[in-house]
N, C-alpha and C positions, 0 to 999 in steps of 0.2 A: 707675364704672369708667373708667379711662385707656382717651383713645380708641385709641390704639395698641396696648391689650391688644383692644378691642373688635374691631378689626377684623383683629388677628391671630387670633383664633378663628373669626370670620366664615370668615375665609379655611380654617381649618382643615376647616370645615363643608362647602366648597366642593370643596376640594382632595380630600379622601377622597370624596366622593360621585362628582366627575371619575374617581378611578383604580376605585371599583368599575363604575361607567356604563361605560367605555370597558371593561373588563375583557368587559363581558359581553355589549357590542356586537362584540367581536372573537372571543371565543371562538365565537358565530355564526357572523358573517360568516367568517372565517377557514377553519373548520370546513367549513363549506358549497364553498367553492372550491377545497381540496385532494381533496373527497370527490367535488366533480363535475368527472367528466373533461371534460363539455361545456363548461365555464366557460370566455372568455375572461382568460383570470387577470391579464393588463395590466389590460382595463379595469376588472375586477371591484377589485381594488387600487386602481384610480384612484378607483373609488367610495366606495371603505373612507377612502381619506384626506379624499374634499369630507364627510365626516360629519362632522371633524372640523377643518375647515378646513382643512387644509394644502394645501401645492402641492409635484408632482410630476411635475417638470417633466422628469430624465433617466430614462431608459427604464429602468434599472438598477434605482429604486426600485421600479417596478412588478410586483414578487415578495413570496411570501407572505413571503420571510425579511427581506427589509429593511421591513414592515409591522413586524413581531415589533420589531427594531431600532431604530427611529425614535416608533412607538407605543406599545411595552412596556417597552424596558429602559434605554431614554437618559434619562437622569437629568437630564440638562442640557434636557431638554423637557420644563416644566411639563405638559404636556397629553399626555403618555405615561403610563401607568399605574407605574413607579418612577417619575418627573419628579412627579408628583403627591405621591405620597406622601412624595417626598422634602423636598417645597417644604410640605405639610402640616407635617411633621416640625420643621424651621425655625421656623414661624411657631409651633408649641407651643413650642419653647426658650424664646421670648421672651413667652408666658402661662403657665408652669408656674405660677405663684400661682393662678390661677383653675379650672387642671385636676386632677379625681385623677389621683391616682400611678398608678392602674390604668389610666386613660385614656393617661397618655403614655407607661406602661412598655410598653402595647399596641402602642399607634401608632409607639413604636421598635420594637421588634419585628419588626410588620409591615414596615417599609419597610427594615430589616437582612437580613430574611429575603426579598425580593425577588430572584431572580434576576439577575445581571451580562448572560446572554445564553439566550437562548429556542432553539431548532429547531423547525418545524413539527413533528416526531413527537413535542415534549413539551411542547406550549402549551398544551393542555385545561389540564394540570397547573398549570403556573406561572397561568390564567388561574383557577383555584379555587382555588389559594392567596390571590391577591388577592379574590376574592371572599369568602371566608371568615375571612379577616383584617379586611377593612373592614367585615364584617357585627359581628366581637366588638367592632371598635373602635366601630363605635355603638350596638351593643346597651350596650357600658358608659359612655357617655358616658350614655344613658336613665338606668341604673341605679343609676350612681353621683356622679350632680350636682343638686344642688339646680337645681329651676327658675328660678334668678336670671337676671340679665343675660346671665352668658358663657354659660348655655344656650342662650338666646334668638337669641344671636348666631350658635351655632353652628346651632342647629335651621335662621333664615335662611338661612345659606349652603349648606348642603345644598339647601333648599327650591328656592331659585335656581337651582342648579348641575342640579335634577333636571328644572326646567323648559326650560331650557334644552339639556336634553341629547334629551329626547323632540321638546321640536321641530326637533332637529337629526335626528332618525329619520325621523323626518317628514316633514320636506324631501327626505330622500334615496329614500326612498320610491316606488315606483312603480307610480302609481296603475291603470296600465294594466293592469297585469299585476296579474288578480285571481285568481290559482291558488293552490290550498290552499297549497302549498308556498311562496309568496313570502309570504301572511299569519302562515302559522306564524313564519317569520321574525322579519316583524317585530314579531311577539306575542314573540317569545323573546328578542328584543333588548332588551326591556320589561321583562324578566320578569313577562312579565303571559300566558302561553299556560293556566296552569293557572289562572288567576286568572278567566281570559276566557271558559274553559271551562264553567268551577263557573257563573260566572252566566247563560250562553246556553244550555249543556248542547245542544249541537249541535255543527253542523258550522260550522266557521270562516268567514263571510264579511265580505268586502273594509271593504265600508261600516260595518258593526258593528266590526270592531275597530278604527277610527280615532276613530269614537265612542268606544267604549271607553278609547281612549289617551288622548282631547285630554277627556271629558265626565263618565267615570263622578263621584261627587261620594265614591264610599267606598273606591274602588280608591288605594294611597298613590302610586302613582306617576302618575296622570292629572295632566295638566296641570290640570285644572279643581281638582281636588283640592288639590295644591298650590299655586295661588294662594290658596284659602280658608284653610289653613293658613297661609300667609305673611301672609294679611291679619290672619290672628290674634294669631299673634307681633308683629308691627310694632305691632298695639294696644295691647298690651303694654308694651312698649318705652317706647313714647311715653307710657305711664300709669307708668310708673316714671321718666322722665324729667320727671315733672311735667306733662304735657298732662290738660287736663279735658276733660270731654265736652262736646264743640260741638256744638249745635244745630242748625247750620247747616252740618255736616260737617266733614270731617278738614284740619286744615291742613296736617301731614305728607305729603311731597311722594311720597315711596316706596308710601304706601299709597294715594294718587289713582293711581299707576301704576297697581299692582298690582288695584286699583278696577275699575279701567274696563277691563282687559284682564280680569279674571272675569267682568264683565258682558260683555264681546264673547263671550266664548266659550257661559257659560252662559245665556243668554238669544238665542241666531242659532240658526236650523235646521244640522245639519249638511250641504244641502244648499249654502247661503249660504256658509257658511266654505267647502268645497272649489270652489266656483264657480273661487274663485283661491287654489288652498291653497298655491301655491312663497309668494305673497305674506303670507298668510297666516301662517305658518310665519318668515318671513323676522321678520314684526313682531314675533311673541312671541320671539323671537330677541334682539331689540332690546330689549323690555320688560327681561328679567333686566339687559342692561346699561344702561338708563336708572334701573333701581332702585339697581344697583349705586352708581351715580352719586349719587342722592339720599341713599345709606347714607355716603356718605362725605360730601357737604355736610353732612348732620345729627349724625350722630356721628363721623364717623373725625376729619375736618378742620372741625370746625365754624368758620366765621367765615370762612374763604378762600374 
């Protein structure tokens, strides 16, 4: 595969998993702040944006409708949910040889059918459109592509995209506050509250659902979960790239990441990991873009 097909689909893989992740961490949060009159609704907005990195800095953004604005429907913001899909959208024009027709007639679609502008009284809506848009677009991406390369590449960027999005929950998180109400939260931020359920079959507490988030090994969206998947596919990869099996371990530089950040995770007490979870958090943070890094010295840009 042309690396510049390869890592236009990585990206695709990334890009759609960013606008459903963010879709569903705001239909929460969002949701939550309009519905409680108690809410400082500045800072709770100020919160909404460090999950996502950004900075807001004049008082003006600190409203639920310029969230809606700058997160949801600005197109010109990769990391808004249209800006996603839009920048996904993009990088499939230039792999349409590698994707079904079903996959891009989808994924145009979806990012056509995105909303231009939001209101708080009609964000649930415009937030389940994207959710349910990017759930057909990879259910058909499963269904209708051989497991070759451009899958693998895709499966990757999602994988990355997912881990990095839960430790971005994570981080923002506040561990202080162990009240049913803040862990539903951030179980629903997850989509993991009925997930979380079905296996504790009780009542929600603090320390089990952060396990749960960073440890379960079958749950799809754990962090833990997803590195072992990621480590899988990268095996992959690199066996279709012509790498044999080393005796001596992986030379591929992505999969020592990805290595030793599953061993930190699965293999520490959960006590250990939250001793210094902002840190914590902060590193697996980093991992996705240190892999990210190794995927392009190895395939995107090899030799530079």
């Amino acid at each position: 595969m042309l690396s510049r097909i390869a890592e236009a689909v990585f990206w695709i893989g990334r890009y759609v998993e960013r606008a459903d992740q963010t879709a569903r961490i705001l239909d929460v949060s969002l949701q939550s702040i309009t519905e409680d009159a108690t809410h400082d609704v500045g800072r709770a907005c100020k919160d909404v944006y460090s999950i996502f990195g950004a900075s807001a800095q004049d008082p003006q953004d600190h409203t639920v409708q310029r969230v809606l604005d700058r997160l949801v429907t600005d197109r010109t913001n990769p990391s808004s949910v249209a800006g996603a899909l839009q920048t996904a959208r993009e990088n499939a024009r230039g792999a349409r040889e590698v994707l079904s027709t079903e996959v891009w007639e989808s994924l145009n679609t979806t990012t056509l059918g995105m909303a231009r502008s939001v209101r708080p009284s009609r964000m649930h809506g415009a937030f389940q459109f994207a959710k349910d848009r990017c759930a057909v677009v990879n259910g058909l991406i499963d269904a209708s592509m051989t497991r070759d390369e451009a899958w693998l590449f895709l499966r990757v960027g999602q994988l990355l995209e997912r881990v990095d999005m839960v430790a971005r929950i994570l981080q923002g998180h506040d561990l202080e506050d162990a009240t049913d109400g803040n862990v539903v939260m951030l179980l629903r931020s997850c989509s993991a509250h009925e997930a979380y359920i079905r296996s504790y079959r009780g009542r929600v507490r603090a320390a089990r659902a952060i396990e749960f988030l960073l440890l379960d090994s079958i749950f799809p969206r754990s962090a833990a979960h997803c590195l072992i998947e990621l480590d899988e596919a990268l095996d992959i990869l690199a066996k279709l790239h012509g790498s044999s099996f080393d005796r001596m371990g992986t030379e591929d530089p992505a999969r020592r990441i990805v290595g030793r950040a599953a061993a930190s995770l699965r293999y520490r007490s959960l006590d250990d990991i939250v001793a210094d979870f902002d840190t914590e958090m902060e590193q697996l943070q980093r991992v996705t873009v240190a892999v990210s890094r190794a995927l392009k010295s190895t395939y995107f840009e090899p030799g530079t």
